[in-house]
VEXVEX-798826 format. One record per residue (C-alpha): x, y, z; residue in one letter; residue number from 0. Coordinates in steps of 0.02 Angstrom, whole numbers, always signed. Layout:
// VEXVEX-798826
X, Y, Z, A, NUM
...
***
This chain:
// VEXVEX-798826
-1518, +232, +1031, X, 0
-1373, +209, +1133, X, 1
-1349, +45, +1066, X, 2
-1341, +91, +879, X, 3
-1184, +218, +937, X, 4
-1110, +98, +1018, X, 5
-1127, -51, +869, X, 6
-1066, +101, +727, X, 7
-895, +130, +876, X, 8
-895, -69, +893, X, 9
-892, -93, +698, X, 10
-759, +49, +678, X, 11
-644, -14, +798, X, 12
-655, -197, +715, X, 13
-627, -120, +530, X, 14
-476, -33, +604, X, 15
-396, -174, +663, X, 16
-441, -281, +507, X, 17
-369, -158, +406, X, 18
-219, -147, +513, X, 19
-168, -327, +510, X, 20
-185, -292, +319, X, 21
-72, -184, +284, X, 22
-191, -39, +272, X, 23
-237, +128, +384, X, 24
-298, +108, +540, X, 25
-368, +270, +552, X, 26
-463, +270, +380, X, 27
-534, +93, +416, X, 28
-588, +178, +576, X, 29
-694, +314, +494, X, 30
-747, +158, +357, X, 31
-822, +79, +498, X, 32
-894, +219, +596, X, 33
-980, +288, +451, X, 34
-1053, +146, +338, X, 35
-1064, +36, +512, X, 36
-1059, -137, +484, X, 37
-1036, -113, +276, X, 38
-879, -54, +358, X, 39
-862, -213, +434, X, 40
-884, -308, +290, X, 41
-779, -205, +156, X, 42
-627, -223, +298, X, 43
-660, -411, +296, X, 44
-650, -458, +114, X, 45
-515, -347, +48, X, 46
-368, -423, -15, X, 47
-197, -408, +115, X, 48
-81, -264, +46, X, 49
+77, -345, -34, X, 50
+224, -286, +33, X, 51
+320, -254, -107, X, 52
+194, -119, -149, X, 53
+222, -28, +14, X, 54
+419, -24, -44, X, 55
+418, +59, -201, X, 56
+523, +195, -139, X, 57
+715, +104, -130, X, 58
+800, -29, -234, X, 59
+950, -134, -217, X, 60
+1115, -114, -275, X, 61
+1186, -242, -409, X, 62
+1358, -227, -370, X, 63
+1349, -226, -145, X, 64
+1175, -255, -139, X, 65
+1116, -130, -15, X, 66
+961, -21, -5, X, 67
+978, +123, -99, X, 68
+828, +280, -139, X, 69
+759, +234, -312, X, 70
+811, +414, -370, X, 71
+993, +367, -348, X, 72
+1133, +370, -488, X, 73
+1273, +318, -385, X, 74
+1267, +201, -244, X, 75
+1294, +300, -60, X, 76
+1395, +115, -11, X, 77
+1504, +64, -127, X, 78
+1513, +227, -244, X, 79
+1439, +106, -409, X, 80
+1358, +192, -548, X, 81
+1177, +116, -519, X, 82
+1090, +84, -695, X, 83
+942, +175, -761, X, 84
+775, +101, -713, X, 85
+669, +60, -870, X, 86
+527, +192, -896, X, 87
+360, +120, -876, X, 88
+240, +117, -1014, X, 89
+100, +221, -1054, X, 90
-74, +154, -1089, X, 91
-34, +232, -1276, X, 92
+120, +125, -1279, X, 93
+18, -41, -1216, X, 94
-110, -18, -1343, X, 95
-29, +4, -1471, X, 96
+80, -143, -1448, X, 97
-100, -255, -1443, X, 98
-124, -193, -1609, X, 99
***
């Protein structure tokens, strides 16, 4: 009995740092592993590595001094630039109706 504890804290200490080196929560890959056990294992194993530039979604740069700025932004805090709108992004209606 003390064995099968041990493998379910074994397998959710791997799945957290799989999911770590990732790009994904430790902590949730934790519980992933602790509850489904070596599934845990598994599911940590084969899923994809986050990409970066999904993490980031919350800045952009400025065109004219090319700093970081908060996406939200209408003028740059560096150089004082009017930053351009950013395009709105489509809605499913939008995307099917431009297949048909």
């Amino acid at each position: 009995m003390e064995f099968i504890i041990l493998l379910w804290i074994v397998c959710g200490i791997a799945s957290a740092m799989i999911g770590t080196s990732k790009g994904y929560s430790g902590c949730g890959f934790f519980l992933l592993g602790l509850v489904l056990g070596i599934f845990g294992l598994i599911i940590a194993a084969v899923l994809p590595k986050r990409d970066s530039s999904q993490a980031a979604t919350s800045t952009r740069t400025c065109p004219m001094c090319a700093e970081t700025v908060q996406v939200a932004a209408i003028k740059c805090r560096f150089c004082g630039a009017d930053l351009p709108p950013l395009p709105r992004p489509r809605t499913w209606q939008e995307d099917v109706e431009r297949n048909l």
